[in-house]
Steps between C-alpha positions, in 0.01 A plus 500: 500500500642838406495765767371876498567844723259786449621873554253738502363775736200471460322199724222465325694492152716183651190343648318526169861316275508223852107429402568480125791290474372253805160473254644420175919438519513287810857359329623842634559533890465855642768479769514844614364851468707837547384921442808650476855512369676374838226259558515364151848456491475311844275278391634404130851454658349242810246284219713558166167453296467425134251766466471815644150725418616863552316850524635773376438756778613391863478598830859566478577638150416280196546183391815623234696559852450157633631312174769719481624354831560148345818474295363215319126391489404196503164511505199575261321826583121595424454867549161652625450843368297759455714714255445708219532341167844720466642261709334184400684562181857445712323095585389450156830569350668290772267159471445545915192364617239768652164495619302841572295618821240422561609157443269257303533124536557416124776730465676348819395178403676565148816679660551239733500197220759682298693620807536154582597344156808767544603365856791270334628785233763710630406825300292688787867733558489591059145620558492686808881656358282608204197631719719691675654660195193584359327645759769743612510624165114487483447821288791426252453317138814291646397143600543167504285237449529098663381239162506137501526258255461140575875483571617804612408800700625860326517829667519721208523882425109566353736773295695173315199366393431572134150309489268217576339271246187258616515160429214341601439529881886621580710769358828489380690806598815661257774677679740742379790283523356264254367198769166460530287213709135360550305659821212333582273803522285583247565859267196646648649487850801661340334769393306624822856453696664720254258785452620815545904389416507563128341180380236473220309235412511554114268157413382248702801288458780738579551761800817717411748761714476805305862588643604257222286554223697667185259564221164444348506368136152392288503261299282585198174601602338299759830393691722694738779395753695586749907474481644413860878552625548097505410538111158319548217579273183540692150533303307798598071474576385792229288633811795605736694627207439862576537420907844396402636766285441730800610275768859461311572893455464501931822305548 
């Protein structure tokens, strides 16, 4: 049975996560509960859990302080917050597990199953470096992004990456030094994470980063494409044609 610590200062929050998980993941043992930064730390150090279900505001400070006390984690972490979407964006790009207040079983439910999948992979320290990244430079276009393939895990510069072309239900992603790999996400997914970093989804098979786009060139009449800095030829929808010529003229 894997174990479980809750952090949160709120009683009622922890009571609500204790009732959940005891309902519908009794493979997961809550073995402690803690509201604060010293009192967390305390108690992860005593039970060394596999999971650990952290809020983002503590009695203390915030949740950020506590991990930052641990040189290495070795742990999986679920955080409970009520954020702003700014900084939901920082968990998205870093593939960390969150849940939002007030909590509702099915997301728990669901955060807890993939939390636990993770408990044997040793990439919790890549993600949480990447968080970290990200959200101190929060308001900047400069950020990196945690993909996996079904080998690998890649922390990449969302800058490098030159575009991302479905194939069926994943999307392989091109970089700008000429690798490119298989995520198993699909291209829609890519293209709500990305919003508002330069990308443009030009047809429904292709999102691209206008940082590398070079020209537009038609085709004879009915056809026009775009030219990227990898030397790719990417097929423009006649409907976003006019979108693009503006969008390029901004870089």
């Amino acid at each position: 049975m894997l174990r479980a610590v809750i952090v949160d200062d709120e009683f009622n929050a922890r009571e609500v996560i204790r009732l959940i998980m005891g309902k519908h993941i009794p493979e997961v043992e809550i073995v402690g509960e803690a509201d604060g930064i010293v009192s967390g730390e305390a108690l992860i150090r005593q039970h060394n859990p596999d999971l650990v279900l952290l809020d983002i505001q503590l009695t203390d400070g915030n949740g950020f302080d506590l991990l930052q006390r641990f040189d290495v984690i070795n742990f999986q972490i679920i955080f409970v917050t009520a954020f702003e979407k700014y900084a939901i964006k920082a968990f998205k790009f870093s593939a960390l597990e969150y849940i939002l207040k007030p909590v509702d079983p099915a997301d728990l439910v669901q955060a807890v199953k993939k939390a636990v999948k993770s408990v044997e992979n040793n990439d919790i320290n890549l993600k949480l470096n990447a968080f970290f990244n990200n959200f101190r430079q929060i308001n900047t276009e400069a950020k990196k992004i945690i993909l996996s393939s079904a080998e690998n895990l890649y922390l990449i510069n969302v800058n490098d990456m030159i575009r991302c072309q479905a194939e069926h239900n994943q999307t392989r992603v091109y970089m700008d030094n000429q690798e490119d790999f298989l995520v198993s996400k699909p291209l829609a997914e890519f293209d709500e994470l990305l919003d508002g970093y330069r990308f443009a989804r030009i047809n429904k098979d292709h999102l691209i980063n206008l940082r590398h786009a070079l020209r537009l060139d038609p085709r004879g009449e009915d056809y026009i494409f775009m030219f990227m800095s990898d030397k790719s030829i990417v097929p423009v929808s006649p409907k976003k044609v006019e979108w693009l010529k503006a969008e390029i003229t901004k870089k």
